[in-house]
C-alpha positions in Angstrom: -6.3 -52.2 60.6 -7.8 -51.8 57.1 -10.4 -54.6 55.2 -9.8 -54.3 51.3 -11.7 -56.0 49.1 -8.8 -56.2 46.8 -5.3 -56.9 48.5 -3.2 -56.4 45.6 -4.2 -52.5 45.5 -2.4 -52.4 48.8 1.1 -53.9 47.2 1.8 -55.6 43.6 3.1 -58.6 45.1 -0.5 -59.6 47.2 -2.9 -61.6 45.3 -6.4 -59.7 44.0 -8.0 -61.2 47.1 -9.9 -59.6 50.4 -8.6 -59.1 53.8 -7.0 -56.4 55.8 -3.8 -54.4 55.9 -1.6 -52.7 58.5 0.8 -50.1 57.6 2.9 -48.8 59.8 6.9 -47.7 60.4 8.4 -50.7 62.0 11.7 -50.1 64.2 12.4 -53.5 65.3 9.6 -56.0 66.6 5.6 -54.9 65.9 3.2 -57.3 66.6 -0.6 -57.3 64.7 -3.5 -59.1 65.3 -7.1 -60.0 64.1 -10.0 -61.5 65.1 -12.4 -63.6 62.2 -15.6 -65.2 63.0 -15.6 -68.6 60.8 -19.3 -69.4 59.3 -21.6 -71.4 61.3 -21.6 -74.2 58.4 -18.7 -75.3 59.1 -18.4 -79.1 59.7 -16.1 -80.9 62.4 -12.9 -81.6 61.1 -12.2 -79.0 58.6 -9.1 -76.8 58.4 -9.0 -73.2 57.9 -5.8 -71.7 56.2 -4.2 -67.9 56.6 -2.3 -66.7 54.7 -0.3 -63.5 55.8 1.8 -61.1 53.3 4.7 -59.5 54.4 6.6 -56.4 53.2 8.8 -54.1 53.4 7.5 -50.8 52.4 4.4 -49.6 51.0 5.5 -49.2 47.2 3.8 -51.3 44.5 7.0 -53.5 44.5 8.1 -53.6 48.1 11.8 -54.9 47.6 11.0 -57.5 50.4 7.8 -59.8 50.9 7.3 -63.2 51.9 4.0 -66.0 53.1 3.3 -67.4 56.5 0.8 -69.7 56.6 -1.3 -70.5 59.5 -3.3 -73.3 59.5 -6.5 -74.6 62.5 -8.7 -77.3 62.6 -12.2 -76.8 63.4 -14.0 -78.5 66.6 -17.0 -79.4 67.3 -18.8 -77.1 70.1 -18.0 -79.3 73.3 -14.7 -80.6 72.1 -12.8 -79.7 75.1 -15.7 -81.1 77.3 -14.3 -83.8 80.0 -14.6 -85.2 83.2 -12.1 -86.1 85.9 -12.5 -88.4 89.5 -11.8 -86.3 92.1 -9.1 -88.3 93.4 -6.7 -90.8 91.6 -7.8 -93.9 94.0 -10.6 -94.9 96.3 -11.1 -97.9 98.7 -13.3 -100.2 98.2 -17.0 -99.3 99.5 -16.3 -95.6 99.7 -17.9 -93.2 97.3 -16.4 -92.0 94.3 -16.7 -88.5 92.8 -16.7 -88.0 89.1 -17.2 -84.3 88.2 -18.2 -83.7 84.0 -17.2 -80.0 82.8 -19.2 -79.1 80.0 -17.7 -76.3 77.9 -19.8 -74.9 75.1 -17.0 -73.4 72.4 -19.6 -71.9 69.9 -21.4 -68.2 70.1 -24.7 -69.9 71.4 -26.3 -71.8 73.5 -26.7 -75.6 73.0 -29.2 -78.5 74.1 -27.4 -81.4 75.2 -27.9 -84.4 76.8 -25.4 -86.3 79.0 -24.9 -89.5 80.3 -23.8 -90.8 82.9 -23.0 -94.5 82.9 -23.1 -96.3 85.9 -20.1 -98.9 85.7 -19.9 -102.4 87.1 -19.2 -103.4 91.1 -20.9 -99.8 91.8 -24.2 -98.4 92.6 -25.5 -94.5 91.8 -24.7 -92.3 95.3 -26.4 -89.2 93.6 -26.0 -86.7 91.3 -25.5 -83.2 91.6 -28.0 -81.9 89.4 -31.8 -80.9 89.6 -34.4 -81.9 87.1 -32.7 -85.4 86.0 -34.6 -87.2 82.7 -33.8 -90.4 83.6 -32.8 -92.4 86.3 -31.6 -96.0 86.3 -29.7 -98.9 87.2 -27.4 -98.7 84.2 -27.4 -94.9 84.0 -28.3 -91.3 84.7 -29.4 -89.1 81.7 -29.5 -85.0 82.2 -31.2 -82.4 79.7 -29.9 -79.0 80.3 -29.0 -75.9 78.1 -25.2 -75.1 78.2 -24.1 -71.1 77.7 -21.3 -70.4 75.8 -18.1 -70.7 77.7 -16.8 -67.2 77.0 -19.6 -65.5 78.8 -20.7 -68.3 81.4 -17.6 -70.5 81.9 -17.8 -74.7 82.0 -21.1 -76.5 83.3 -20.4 -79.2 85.7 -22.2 -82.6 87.0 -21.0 -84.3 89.6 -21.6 -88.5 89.3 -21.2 -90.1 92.6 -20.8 -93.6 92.9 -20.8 -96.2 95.9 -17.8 -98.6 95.0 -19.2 -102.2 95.9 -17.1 -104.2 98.6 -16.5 -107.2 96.2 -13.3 -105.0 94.1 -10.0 -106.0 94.9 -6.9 -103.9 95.9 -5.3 -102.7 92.2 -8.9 -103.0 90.3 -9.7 -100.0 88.3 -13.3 -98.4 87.9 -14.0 -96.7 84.5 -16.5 -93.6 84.6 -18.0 -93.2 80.9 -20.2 -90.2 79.9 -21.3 -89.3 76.7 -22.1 -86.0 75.8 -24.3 -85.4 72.6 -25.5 -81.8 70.8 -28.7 -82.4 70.6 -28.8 -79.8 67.7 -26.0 -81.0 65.4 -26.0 -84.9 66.8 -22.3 -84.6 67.6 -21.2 -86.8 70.9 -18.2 -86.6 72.6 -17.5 -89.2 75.1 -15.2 -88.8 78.3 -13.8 -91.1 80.7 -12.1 -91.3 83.9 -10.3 -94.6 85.6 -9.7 -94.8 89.4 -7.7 -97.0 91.0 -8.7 -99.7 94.0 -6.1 -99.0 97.1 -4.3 -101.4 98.3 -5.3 -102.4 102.0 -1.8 -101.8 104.1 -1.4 -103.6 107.5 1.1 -102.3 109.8 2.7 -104.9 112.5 1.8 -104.2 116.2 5.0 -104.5 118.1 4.5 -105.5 121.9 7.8 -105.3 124.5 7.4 -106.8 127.4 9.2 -105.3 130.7 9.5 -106.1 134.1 
């Protein structure tokens, strides 16, 4: 792979812009690749377009050529952050588990701050997490620095929560967190629904003998 500042030089029909260049004697099937880091100005949202030239030979007028465009959409760092219950349903007064995985797309390390909502008909078990910021009836707020997932994998929380005996079989409990970059102000929230179980009675049979 070669960078060029100026693509046409390369072949007549590329346009007088940078990027890089294979050549190379192709049998039947060849696969390339690169690898571009975007610019960290970047905002949410945005889509980033390329464009890839092919030919077929290195002449000034190769005698084949055609455009494939490639388009992605930028993300915000902790897009693919999200948290799941650790089981689909629960009986009333047992303890839910919700677990938060926090995954830090960028190059860097982040300051966040997560919380934990505490949802109606429950009551905060504990959390599995050292050095929380706040602590109350309504919800659980944790300050931490998260490493970038490529080198340190997902972070993860744990939110347990003691389902009150008052919820009826079929109910559902809604786990809300919201995760905010406390460098760039971006929150994502994520949310996970549980369902009550339904209480099942099984008839006791008695035979009598003699």
């Amino acid at each position: 792979m070669v960078y060029t500042s100026d693509l046409s030089m390369v072949a007549g029909t590329f346009p007088a812009v940078p990027g890089v260049y294979w050549t190379v004697t192709v049998t039947r099937v060849k696969d390339f690749a690169a690898t571009f880091n975007t610019d960290a100005d970047l905002s949410d949202g945005e889509t980033l377009t390329a464009t890839v030239h092919f030919a077929s030979d290195a002449s000034a007028a190769p005698e084949q050529a055609f455009v494939e465009l490639v388009t992605v959409e930028v993300m915000e760092a902790f897009g693919l952050s999200a948290q799941a219950a650790e089981d689909a349903t629960y009986s009333a007064g047992e303890v839910a588990e919700f677990t938060a995985s926090l995954l830090n797309l960028s190059g860097t390390s982040r300051q966040v701050e997560l919380t934990m909502s505490i949802p109606p008909s429950t009551t905060l078990d504990g959390v599995s997490a050292g050095g929380l910021s706040e602590d109350g009836d309504d919800s659980v707020v944790i300050r931490t620095t998260v490493q970038p997932y490529a080198t340190a994998g997902a972070k993860q929380y744990t939110l347990s929560l003691i389902l009150g005996t008052e919820l009826t079989s079929g109910s559902e409990v809604m786990s809300t967190m919201d995760l905010k970059d406390l460098g760039t102000g971006d929150t994502v929230t994520m949310e996970s629904t549980i369902g009550i179980a339904y209480d099942v009675y099984l008839p006791l049979l008695m035979r009598e003998s003699s």
